[in-house]
C-alpha positions as CSV (number, residue, x, y, z in Angstrom):
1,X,102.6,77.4,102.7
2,X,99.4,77.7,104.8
3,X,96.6,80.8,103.4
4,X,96.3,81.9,106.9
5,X,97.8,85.3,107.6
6,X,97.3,87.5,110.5
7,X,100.0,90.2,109.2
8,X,103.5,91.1,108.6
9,X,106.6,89.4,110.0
10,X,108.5,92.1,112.4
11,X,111.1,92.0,110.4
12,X,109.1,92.3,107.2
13,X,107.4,95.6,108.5
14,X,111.3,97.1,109.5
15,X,112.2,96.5,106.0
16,X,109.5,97.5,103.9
17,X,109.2,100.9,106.2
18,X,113.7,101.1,105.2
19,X,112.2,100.3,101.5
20,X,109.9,103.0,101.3
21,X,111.2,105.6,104.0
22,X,108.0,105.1,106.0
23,X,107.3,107.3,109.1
24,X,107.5,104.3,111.2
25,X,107.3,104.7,114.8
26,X,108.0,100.5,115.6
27,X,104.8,101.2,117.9
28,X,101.8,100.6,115.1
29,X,99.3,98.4,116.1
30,X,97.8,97.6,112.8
31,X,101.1,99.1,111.0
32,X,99.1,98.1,107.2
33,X,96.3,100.9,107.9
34,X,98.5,103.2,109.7
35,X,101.3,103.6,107.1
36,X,98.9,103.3,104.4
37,X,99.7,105.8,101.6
38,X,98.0,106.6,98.1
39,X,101.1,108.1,97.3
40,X,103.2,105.3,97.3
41,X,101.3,102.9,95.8
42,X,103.7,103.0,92.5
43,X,106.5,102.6,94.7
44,X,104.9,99.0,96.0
45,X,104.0,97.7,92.7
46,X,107.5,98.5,91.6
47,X,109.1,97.0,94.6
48,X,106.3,93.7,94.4
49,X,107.1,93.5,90.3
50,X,111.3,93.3,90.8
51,X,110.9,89.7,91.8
52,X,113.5,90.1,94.1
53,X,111.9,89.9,97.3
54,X,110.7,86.6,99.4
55,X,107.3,85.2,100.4
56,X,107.0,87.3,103.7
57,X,107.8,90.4,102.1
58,X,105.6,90.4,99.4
59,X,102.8,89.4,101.6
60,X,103.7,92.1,103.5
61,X,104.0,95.0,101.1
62,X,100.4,93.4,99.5
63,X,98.8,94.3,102.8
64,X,100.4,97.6,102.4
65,X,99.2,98.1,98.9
66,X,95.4,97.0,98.9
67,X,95.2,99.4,102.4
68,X,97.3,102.2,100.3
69,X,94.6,101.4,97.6
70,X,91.3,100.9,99.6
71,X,92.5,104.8,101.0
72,X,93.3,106.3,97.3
73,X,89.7,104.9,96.5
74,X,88.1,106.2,99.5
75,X,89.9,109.8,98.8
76,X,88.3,109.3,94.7
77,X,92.1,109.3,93.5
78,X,91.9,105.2,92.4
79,X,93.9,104.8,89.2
80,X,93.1,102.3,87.1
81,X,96.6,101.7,85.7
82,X,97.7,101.0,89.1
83,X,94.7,98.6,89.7
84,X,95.4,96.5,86.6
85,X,99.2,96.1,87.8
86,X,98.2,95.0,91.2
87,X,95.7,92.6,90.0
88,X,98.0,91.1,87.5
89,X,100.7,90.8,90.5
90,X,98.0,88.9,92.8
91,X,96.9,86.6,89.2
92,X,100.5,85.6,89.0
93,X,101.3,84.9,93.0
94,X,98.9,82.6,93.7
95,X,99.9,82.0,97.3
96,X,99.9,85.5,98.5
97,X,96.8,86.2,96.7
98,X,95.4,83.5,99.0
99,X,97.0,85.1,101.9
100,X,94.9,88.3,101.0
101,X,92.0,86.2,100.4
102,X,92.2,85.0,104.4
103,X,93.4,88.0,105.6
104,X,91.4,90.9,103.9
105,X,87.9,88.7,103.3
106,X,87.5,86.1,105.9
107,X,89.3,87.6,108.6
108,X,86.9,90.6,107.5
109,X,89.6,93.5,107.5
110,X,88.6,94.7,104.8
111,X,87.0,98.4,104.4
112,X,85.2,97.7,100.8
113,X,85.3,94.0,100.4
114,X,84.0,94.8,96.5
115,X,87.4,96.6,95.9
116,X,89.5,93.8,97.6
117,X,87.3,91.0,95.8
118,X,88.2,93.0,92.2
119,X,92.0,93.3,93.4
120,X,92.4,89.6,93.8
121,X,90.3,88.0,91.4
122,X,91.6,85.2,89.2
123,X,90.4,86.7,86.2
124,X,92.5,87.0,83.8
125,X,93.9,90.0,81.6
């Protein structure tokens, strides 16, 4: 499967806002900022950790969780518990790690590239 990404599947983005009861309008031009959410970042991992969804989704509902997380860390509300269990996700899925790699660093999306760097490092725990 190719690292490039340029962002969620149409379909992906109409599931994951059914998933977690987003206030979607189907208009959102960069729908991973707008529908960004601190709140629901335990919701993600959970949905990320079940194993049950495919390739597009969970590259999907990553860019949803590193912008839900780059906005609880701009708001000083980061959790650390939450940080470990989305780094551990991105350690075990290689490929969308990579996909966050392109998208979030090289395609230089990213808000605090420090944060995204620390997110989807390959260190281990």
């Amino acid at each position: 499967m190719s690292r490039e990404f340029y962002g969620p599947t149409a379909n992906a983005e109409i599931f994951i806002n059914r998933l977690l009861g987003l206030p979607a309008t189907g208009k959102e031009q960069d729908w991973e900022f707008e529908l960004a959410d601190p709140k629901k970042i335990d919701e993600i991992l959970n949905a990320l950790e079940s194993k049950g969804l495919d390739f597009e989704l969970q590259s999907a509902l990553s860019l949803l969780l590193i912008s839900s997380i780059e906005e609880a860390s701009d708001l000083d509300i980061i959790n650390d518990v939450q940080l470990d269990r989305a780094r551990k996700f991105f350690f075990d899925n290689t490929e969308v790690r990579e996909r966050m790699s392109f998208y979030w660093l090289e395609l230089d999306r990213a808000a605090d590239k420090t944060l995204v760097r620390r997110l989807i490092s390959c260190s281990q725990f």
